[in-house]
C-alpha positions as CSV (number, residue, x, y, z in Angstrom):
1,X,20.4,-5.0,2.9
2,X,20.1,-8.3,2.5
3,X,17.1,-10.5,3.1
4,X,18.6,-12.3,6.2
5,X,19.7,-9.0,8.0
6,X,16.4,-8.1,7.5
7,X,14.9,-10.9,9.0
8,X,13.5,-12.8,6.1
9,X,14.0,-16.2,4.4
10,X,15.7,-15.6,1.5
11,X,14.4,-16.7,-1.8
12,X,17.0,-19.2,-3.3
13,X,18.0,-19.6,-6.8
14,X,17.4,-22.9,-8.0
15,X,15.3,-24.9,-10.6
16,X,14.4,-27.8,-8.0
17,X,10.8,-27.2,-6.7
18,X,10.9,-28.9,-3.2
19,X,14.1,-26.7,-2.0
20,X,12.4,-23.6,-3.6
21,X,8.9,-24.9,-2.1
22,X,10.4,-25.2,1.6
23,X,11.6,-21.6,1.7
24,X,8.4,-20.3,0.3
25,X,6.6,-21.8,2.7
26,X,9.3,-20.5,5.4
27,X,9.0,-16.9,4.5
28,X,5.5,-16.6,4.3
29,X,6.2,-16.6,7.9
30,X,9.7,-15.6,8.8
31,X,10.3,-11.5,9.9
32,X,11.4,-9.5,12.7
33,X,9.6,-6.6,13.3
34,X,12.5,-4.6,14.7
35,X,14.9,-5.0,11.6
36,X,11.2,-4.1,9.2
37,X,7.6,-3.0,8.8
38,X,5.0,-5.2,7.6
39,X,4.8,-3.4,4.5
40,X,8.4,-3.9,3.7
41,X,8.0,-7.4,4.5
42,X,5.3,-8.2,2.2
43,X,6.7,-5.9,-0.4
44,X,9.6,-8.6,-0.5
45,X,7.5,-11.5,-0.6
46,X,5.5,-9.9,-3.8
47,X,9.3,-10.1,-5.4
48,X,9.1,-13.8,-5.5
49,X,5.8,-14.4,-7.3
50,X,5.6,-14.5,-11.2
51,X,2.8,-14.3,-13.6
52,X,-0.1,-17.5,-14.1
53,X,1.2,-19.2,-17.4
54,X,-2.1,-21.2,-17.7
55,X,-3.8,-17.5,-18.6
56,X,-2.3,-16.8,-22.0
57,X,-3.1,-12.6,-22.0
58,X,-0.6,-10.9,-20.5
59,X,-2.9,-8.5,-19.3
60,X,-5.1,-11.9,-17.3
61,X,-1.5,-13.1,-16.0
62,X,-0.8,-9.6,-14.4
63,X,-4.6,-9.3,-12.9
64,X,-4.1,-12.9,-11.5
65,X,-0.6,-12.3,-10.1
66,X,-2.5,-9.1,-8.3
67,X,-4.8,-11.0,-7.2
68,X,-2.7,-13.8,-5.8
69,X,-0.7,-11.0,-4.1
70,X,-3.9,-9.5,-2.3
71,X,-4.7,-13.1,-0.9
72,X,-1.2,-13.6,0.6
73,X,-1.7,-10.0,2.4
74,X,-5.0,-10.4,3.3
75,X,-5.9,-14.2,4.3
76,X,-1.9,-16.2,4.3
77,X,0.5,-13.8,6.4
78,X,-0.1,-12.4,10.2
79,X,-2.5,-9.8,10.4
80,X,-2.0,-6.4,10.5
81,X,-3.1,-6.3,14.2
82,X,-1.2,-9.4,15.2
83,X,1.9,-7.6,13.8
84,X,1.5,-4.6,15.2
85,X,0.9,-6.5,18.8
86,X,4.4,-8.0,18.1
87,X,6.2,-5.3,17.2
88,X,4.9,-3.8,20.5
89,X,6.8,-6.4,22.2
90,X,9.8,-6.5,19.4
91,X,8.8,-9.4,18.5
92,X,9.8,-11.9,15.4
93,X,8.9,-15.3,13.9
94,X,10.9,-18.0,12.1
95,X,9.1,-20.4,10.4
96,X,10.8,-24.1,9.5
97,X,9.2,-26.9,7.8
98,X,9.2,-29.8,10.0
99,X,7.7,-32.3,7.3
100,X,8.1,-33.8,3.8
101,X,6.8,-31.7,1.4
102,X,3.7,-33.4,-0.5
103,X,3.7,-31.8,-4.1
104,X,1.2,-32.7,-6.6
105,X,1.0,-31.2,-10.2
106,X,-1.2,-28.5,-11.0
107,X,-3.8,-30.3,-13.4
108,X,-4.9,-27.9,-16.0
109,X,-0.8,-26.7,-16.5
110,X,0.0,-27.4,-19.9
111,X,4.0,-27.3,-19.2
112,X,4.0,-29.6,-16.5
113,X,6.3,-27.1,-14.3
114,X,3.5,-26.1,-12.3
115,X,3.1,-27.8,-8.8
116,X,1.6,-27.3,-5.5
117,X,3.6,-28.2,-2.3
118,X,2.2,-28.7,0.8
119,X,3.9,-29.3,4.2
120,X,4.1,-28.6,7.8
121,X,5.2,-25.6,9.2
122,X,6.3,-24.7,13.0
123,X,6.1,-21.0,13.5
124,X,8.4,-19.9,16.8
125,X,7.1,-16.9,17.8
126,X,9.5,-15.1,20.3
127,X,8.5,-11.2,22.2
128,X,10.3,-9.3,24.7
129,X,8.9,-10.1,28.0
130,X,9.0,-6.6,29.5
131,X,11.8,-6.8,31.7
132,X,15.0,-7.3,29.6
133,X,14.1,-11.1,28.8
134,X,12.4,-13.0,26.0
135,X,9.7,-15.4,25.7
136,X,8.7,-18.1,22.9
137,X,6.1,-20.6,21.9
138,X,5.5,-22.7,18.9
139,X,2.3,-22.7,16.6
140,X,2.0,-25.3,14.1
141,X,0.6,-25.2,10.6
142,X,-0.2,-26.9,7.5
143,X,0.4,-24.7,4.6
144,X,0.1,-24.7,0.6
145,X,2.2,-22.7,-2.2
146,X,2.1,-23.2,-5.7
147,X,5.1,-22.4,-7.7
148,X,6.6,-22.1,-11.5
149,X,9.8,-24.0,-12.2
150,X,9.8,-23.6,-16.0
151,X,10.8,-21.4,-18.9
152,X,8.7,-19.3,-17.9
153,X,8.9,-18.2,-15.0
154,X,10.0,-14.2,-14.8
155,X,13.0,-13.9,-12.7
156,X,13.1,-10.7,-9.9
157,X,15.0,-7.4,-11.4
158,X,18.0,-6.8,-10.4
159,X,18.7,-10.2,-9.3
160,X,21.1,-13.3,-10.5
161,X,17.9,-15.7,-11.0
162,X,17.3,-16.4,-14.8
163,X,13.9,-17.6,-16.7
164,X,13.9,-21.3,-15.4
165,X,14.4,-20.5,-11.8
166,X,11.3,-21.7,-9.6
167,X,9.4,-18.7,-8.2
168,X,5.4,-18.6,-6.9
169,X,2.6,-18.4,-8.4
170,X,0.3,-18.5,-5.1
171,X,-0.2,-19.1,-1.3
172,X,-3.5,-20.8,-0.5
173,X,-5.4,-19.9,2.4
174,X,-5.8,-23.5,3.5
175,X,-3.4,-26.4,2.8
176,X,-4.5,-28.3,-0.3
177,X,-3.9,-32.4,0.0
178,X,-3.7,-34.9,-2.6
């Protein structure tokens, strides 16, 4: 299925760095727990990160990619018990960027088609209220990816993107700022 029936942002195929940067930063937050698990979900997100280019061994770019991986699971996305306190109450979140995106190059990139956006996010959280309605609130946050839009960048199997096409390289933690 697709990454919209699923209830994810789907990753677009493109080589400009603030449309690719927007939808990362969407669907680090964007799922439905009724249409997934949490492990499904993140299992998609790991499809849209490529190797660290500034690590010349192959072997250093895999263990950093890892490692970027394990920090989106365990300090970016919605906890495990948060998720599992939605999906009790089939719940779901869309994320939208509500601000220009502030993108800054990565200094110690060689290429030059490393950079870092940050922006504003609003997360719309929406759960079943028990009796056959719905109820919704906003959360806001400020958020940072990096991402590769170069040569290369390695483009998802199975997929129409091509060496070129922006992918990430990390979420932070905390926002960074110029």
């Amino acid at each position: 299925p697709t990454a919209a029936d699923r209830g994810w942002t789907p990753e677009p195929i493109t080589t400009d760095a603030d449309t690719y940067i927007r939808a990362a930063l969407a669907a680090a937050s964007t799922f439905d727990t009724t249409k997934s698990t949490r492990e499904e979900w993140l299992d998609y997100l790991d499809t849209w990160f490529t190797p660290d280019t500034r690590f010349t061994n192959e072997a250093d770019q895999i263990a950093a990619m890892i490692d970027s991986q394990t920090e989106l699971r365990q300090g970016v996305v919605l906890p495990q018990d948060e998720w599992d306190s939605l999906a009790g109450e089939d719940g779901r979140v869309v994320a939208v960027v509500t601000s220009d995106v502030t993108d800054v190059p990565v200094t110690d990139d060689e290429s030059g088609d490393m950079s870092i956006g940050t922006a504003d996010v609003t997360l719309s959280f929406t759960r079943s209220d028990g009796s056959g309605g719905e109820t919704s609130y906003d959360d806001h946050v400020r958020v940072s990816v990096q991402v590769l839009c170069g040569a290369a960048s390695v483009p998802t199997p199975d997929t129409d993107q091509r060496s070129g096409d922006c992918k990430v390289v990390r979420y932070f933690t905390e926002p960074l700022e110029p």
